[in-house]
C-alpha positions in Angstrom: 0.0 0.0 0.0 2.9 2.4 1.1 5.0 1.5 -1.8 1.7 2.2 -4.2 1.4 6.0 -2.5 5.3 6.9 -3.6 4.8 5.3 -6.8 1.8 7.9 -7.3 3.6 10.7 -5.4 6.0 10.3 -8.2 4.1 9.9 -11.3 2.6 13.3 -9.9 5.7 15.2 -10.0 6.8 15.5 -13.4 2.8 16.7 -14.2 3.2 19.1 -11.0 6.4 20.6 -11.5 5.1 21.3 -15.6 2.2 23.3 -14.3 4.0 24.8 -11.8 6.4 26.6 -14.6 2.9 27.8 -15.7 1.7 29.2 -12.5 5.1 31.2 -12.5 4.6 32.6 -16.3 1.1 33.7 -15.2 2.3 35.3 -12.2 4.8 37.0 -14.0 2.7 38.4 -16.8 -0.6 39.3 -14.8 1.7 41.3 -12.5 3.0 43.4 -15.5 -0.3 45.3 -14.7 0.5 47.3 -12.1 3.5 48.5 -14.2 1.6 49.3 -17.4 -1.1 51.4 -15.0 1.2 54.2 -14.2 2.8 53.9 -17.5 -0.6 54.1 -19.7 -2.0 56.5 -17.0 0.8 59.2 -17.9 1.7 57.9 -21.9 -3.0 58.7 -22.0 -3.0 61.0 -19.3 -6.1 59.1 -17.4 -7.3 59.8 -14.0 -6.8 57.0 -12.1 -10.8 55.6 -12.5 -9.8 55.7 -15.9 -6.4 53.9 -15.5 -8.1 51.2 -13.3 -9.5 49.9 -16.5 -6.2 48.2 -16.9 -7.5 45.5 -14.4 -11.2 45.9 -15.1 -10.9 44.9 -18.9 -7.9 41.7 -17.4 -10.0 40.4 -14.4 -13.6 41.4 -16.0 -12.3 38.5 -18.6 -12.2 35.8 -15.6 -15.9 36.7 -15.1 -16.7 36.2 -18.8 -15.0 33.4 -19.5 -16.3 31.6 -16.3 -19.8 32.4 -16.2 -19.5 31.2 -20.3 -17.9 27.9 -19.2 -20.5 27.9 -16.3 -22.8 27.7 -18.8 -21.8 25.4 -20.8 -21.5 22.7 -17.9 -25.4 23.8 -17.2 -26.6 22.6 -20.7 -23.7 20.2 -22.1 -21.9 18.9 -19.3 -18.6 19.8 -17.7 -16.2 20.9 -21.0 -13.1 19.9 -19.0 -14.8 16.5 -18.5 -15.2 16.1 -22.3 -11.7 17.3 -23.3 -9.6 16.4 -20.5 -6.9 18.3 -18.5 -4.6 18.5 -20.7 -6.2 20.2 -23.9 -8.3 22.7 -21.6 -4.6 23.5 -20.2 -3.3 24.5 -24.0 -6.4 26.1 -24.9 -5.7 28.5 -22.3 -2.1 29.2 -23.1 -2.5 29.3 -27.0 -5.3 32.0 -25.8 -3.2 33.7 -23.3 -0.1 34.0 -26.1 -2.7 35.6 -28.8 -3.9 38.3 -26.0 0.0 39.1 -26.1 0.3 39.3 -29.4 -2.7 41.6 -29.7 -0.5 44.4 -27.9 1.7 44.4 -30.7 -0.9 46.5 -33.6 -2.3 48.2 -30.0 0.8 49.5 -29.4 1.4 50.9 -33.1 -1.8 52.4 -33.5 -1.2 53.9 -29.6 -5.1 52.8 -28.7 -5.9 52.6 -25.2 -8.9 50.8 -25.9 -6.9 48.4 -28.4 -4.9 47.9 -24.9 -8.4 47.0 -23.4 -9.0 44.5 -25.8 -5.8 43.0 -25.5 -5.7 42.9 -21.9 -9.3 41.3 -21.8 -8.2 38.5 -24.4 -5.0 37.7 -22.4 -7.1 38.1 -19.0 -9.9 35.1 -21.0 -6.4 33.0 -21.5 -6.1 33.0 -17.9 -9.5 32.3 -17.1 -9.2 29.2 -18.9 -5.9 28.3 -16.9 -7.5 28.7 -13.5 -9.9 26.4 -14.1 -8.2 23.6 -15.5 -5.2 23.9 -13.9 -6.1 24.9 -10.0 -8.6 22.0 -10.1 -5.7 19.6 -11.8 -3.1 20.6 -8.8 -6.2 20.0 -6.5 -6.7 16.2 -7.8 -3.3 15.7 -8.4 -2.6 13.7 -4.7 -5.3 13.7 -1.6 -7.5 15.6 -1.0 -6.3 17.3 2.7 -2.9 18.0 0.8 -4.7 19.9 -1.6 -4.2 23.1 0.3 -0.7 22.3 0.4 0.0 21.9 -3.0 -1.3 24.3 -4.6 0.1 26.7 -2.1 3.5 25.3 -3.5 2.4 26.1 -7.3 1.0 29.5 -5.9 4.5 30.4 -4.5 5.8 29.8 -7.9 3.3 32.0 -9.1 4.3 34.6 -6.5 7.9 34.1 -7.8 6.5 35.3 -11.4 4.7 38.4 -9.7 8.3 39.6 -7.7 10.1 39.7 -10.4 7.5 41.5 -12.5 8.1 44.9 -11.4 11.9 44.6 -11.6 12.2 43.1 -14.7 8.7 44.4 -16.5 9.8 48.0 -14.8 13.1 47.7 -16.7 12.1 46.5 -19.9 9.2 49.3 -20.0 10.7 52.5 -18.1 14.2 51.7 -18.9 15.5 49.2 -22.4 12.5 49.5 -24.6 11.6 53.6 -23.2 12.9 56.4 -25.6 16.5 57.4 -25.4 15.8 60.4 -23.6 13.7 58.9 -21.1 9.8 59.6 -22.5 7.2 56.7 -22.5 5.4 55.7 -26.2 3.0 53.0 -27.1 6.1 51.2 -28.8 7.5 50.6 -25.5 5.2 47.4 -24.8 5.6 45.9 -28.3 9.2 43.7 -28.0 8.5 43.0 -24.0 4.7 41.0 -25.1 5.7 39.6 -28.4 8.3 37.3 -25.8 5.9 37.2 -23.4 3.6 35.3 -26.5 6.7 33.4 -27.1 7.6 31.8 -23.5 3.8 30.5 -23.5 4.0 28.8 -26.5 7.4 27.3 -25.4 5.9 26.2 -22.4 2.7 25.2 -24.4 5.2 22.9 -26.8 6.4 21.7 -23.1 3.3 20.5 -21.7 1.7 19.0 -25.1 4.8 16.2 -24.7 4.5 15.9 -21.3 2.2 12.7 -20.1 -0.5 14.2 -17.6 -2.5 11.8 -15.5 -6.2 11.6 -16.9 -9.2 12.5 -14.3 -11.9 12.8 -17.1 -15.2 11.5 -15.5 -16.6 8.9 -18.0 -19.4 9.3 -20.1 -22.0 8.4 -18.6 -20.9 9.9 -15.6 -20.9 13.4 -17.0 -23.8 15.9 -15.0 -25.5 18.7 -16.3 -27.2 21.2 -14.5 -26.0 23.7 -11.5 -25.2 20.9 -8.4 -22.1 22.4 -7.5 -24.4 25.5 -6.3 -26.0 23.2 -3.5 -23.2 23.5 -1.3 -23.0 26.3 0.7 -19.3 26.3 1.5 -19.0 26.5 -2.6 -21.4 29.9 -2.2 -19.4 31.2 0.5 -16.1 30.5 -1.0 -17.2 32.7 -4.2 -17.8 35.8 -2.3 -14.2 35.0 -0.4 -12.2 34.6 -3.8 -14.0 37.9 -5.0 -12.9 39.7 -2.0 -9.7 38.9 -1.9 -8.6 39.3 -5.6 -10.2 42.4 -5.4 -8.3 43.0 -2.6 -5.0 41.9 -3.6 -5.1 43.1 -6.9 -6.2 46.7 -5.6 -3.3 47.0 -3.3 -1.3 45.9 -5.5 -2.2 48.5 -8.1 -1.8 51.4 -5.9 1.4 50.7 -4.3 3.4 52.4 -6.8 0.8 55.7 -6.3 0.8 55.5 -2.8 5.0 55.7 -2.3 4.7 59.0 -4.9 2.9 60.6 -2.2 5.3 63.5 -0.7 3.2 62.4 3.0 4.3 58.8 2.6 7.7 58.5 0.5 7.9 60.8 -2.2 9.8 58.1 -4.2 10.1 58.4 -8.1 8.1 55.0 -10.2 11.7 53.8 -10.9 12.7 52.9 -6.8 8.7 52.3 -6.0 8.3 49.2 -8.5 11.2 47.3 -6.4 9.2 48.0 -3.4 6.1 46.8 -5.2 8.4 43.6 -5.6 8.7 43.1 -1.9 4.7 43.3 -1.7 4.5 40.3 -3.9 7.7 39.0 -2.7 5.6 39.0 0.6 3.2 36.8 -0.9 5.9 34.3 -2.2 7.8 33.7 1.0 4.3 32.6 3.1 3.0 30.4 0.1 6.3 28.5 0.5 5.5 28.3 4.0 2.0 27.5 3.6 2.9 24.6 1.3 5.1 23.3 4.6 3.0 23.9 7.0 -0.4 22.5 5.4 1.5 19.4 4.5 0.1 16.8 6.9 2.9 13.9 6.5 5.7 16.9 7.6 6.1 16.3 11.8 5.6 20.0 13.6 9.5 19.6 14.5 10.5 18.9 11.2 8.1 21.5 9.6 9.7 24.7 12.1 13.3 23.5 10.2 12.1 23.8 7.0 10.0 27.0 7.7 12.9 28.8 8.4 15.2 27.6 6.2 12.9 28.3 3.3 11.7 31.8 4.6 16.0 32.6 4.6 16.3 30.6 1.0 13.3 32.9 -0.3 14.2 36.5 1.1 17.7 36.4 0.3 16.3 35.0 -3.5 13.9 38.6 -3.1 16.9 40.7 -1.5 19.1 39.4 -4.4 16.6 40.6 -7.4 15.2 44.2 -6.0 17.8 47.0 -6.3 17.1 47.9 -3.0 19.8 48.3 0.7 19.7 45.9 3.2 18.3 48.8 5.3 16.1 49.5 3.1 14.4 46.1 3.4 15.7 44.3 6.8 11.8 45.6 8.3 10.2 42.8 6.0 12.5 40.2 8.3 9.8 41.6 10.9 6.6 40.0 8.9 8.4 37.2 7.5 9.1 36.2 11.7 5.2 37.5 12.1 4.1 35.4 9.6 6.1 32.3 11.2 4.0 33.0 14.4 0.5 33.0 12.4 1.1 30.0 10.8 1.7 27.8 14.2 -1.1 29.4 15.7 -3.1 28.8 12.6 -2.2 24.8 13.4 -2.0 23.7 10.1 -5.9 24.1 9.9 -6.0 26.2 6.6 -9.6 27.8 7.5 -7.8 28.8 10.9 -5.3 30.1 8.9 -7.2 32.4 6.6 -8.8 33.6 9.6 -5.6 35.1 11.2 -4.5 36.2 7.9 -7.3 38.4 7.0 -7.2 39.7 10.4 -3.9 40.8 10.4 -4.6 42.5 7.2 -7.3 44.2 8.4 -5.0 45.9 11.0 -1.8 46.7 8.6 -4.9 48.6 6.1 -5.9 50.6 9.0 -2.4 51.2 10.6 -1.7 52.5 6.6 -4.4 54.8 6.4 -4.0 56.7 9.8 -0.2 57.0 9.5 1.9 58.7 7.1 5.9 58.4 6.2 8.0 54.5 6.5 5.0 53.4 8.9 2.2 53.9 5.8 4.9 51.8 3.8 6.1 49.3 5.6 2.1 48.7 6.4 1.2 48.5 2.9 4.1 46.4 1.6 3.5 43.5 4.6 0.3 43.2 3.5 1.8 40.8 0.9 3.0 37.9 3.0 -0.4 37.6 4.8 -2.2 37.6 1.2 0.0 34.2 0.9 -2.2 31.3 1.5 -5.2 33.2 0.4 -5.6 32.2 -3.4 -5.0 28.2 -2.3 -7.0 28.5 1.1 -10.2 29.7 -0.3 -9.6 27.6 -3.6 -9.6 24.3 -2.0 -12.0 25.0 0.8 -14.3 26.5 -1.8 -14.1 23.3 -3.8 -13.9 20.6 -0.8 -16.5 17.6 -1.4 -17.6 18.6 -4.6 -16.7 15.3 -6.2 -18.0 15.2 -9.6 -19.0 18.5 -10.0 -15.1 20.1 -8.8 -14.9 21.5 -12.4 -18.0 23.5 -12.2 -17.6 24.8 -8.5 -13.7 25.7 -10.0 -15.7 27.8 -12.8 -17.7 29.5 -9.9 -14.7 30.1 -8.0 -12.9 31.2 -10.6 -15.6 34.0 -12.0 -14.9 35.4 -8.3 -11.9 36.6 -9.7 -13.8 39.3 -10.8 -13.0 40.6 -7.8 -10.0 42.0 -9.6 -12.0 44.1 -12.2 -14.9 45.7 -9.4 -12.7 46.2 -6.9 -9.9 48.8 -8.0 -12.4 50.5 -9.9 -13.9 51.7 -7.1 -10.9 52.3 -5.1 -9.9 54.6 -7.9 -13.0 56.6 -7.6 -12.6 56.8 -4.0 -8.5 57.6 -4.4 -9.7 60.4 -7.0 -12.7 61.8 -5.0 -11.2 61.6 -1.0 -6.5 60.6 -2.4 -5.0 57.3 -2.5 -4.4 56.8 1.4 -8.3 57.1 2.3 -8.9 54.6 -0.6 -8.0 51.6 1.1 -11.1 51.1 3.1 -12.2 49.7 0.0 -9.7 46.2 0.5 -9.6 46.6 4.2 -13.4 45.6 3.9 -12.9 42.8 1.7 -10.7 41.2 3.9 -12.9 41.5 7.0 -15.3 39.2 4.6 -12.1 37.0 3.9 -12.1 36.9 8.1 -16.0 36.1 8.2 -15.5 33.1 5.6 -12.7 31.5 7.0 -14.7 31.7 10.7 -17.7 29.7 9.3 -15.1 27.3 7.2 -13.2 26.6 10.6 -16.7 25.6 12.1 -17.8 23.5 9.2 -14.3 22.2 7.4 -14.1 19.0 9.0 -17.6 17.7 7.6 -16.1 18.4 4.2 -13.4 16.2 4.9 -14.7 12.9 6.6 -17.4 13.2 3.5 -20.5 13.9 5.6 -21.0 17.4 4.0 -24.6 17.2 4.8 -24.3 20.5 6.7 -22.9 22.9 3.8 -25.9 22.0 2.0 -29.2 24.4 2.3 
């Protein structure tokens, strides 16, 4: 039986590690966002409602593109059931690599709205990708690993969005920018046309790579909306929505916010590499979630390997921002913060999300009434406890579905809406009341990221021993 569970653990790891390579690609490139904001907000001159349409058009496509596929289970079965894993995983990144390409003639005809468009095909490429491949990671062991797991793919993912801003920054403000310094619609045309290409490379990857097949059979293959009798599922939508829309808001702003002369005053050239440390943040505590959720690691062993990783991944982060060591020795305060969380969280990931929403609730407030390295440092460690938050809610979301985990995936996935709705509004907000009074806007989603995560703790382990009669209406 034992020597059965490693065979599996290892057929799984070629398939894992293939997809995680994809979770760091779309990390990277979804992250390239918050750099092209403040670039097409001065290159247009947009108010920053108007700029927010950067994310609105890229996340609004999640909602599309899920609510179509949504649709499609309803009347002709689960698609992903019909095609498999593996084709619903190329789809997505031929998709993804033609919303790329499509900033190519944006860029020469210097179209904001031809931006838009290309933004929302890439953002429908995505859409496809979190569906198929979240819910692959998900099935790709047991089930109370799941958590786990996909925390590890998330921290790749996280590694994508760190190096974003440093890299994207420099091929967009700096190598592809006009000799004397001035932005043009040119600037994005070389750095997307090799974003198109790394997809397809990775596309050409996965199509000779042998993924394991979890297609449900024919005649096993449901119609109709089941996934929405569970409650947890409901729940779980509303979380994912909150805290994309949180995230992603943040996320956006950052580089605004350090501008301020109350806060900073810091030019968009030093403020991306702090925007690095805010997903770098996020990177450092999935690794850590991915230890600490994993059931089979002893609580001796999983403190080691905590720490060693949370060293490995900072000094990884330290070595790719241009940034001092003074200038970045107060994340070694959250990283050791976030260590505490996670052993009072026990492992339990509903716990977890709990405390982590909590403490983000506090570091938004702390940020709104304070100005100067406080406001930063508030802003930026909001990050690390946004770590587990994408895998948390995912698998709790999807817990017990059985043979309707595609379509609850679709459901959680069209929360990711969150992204689009969210910013807007904190943009109308920054432009009617500034950018520091803004943030109520996240620090409200997260108290309903603290709210889910309470009722998840209460009701998780039904989910688990399969008696799930209770997250039913």
């Amino acid at each position: 039986m034992t020597n059965n569970k490693v065979q599996a653990n290892r057929s799984y790891m070629v398939p894992l590690i293939t997809i995680t390579l994809l979770f760091f690609m779309c990390g990277f490139i979804t992250c390239m966002n918050d750099i092209l904001i403040p670039y097409l907000k001065q290159l247009f001159n947009l108010t920053f409602f108007q700029s927010m349409l950067v994310q609105f058009c890229f996340f609004g496509a999640y909602f599309v593109g899920s609510l179509i596929y949504f649709l499609i289970s309803m009347t002709q079965g689960d698609p992903i059931d019909k095609v498999g894993y593996k084709k619903g995983i190329l789809f997505g990144i031929y998709l993804a690599a033609f919303g790329c390409v499509l900033f190519y003639p944006a860029a020469s005809l210097g179209s904001y709205a031809l931006f838009l468009g290309a933004l929302f095909i890439l953002g429908l490429g995505f859409t496809v990708l979190q569906i198929t491949a979240n819910a692959y990671v998900s099935l790709l062991g047991p089930e109370d690993s799941a958590s786990s797991r996909l925390n590890l793919t998330q921290a790749f993912n996280a590694f994508g969005t760190t190096i974003a801003p440093v890299l994207g920054g420099h091929l967009i403000f700096e190598l592809f920018s006009a000799p004397d310094g001035s932005f043009s619609a040119a600037t994005t045309e070389i750095p997307y046309l090799i974003f198109a290409g790394i997809l397809l490379s990775v596309a050409l990857l996965i199509s000779r790579v042998k993924l394991p097949d979890f297609q449900v059979k024919g005649e096993e293959i449901v119609k109709g909306y089941g996934a929405l009798k569970y409650n947890h599922l409901k729940f779980g939508v509303l979380a994912m929505f909150c805290y994309v829309g949180g995230e992603v808001a943040v996320g956006s702003f950052i580089i605004s916010f350090l501008e301020r002369p109350q806060v900073m005053n810091l030019s968009e050239v030093v403020s991306k590499n702090y925007l690095s440390l805010y997903w770098g943040g996020a990177m450092i505590g999935r690794f850590l979630g991915a230890i600490s959720l994993n059931h089979s690691i002893s609580q001796g062993n999983k403190a080691i390997y905590m720490l060693g990783a949370a060293i490995a991944v900072f000094l990884v982060i330290f070595g790719i921002v241009d940034l001092t060591f003074a200038q970045v020795n107060f994340f070694l305060a959250f990283i050791a913060f976030n260590f505490i969380a996670f052993f009072i969280g026990k492992s339990a990931p509903a716990r977890t999300l709990s405390i982590f929403a909590g403490i983000n609730v506090l570091l938004l407030i702390s940020a709104m009434l304070n100005n100067g390295e406080l406001a930063m440092y508030s802003i930026l460690g909001i990050g690390i406890f946004n770590s587990i938050m994408f895998s948390n809610i995912y698998t709790l979301a999807i817990s017990g579905l059985g043979k309707y985990t595609s379509q609850g995936s679709s459901l959680v996935v069209m929360a990711i809406l969150g992204g689009a709705i969210v910013p807007i509004f904190q943009g109308y907000l920054a432009d009617q009341f500034g950018v520091q009074h803004s943030f109520v806007i996240p620090m409200l989603c997260y108290m309903a990221i603290l709210i889910f995560g309470a009722y998840c703790t209460k009701y998780l382990g039904h989910v688990e021993r399969g008696t799930d009669s209770k997250l039913r209406h």
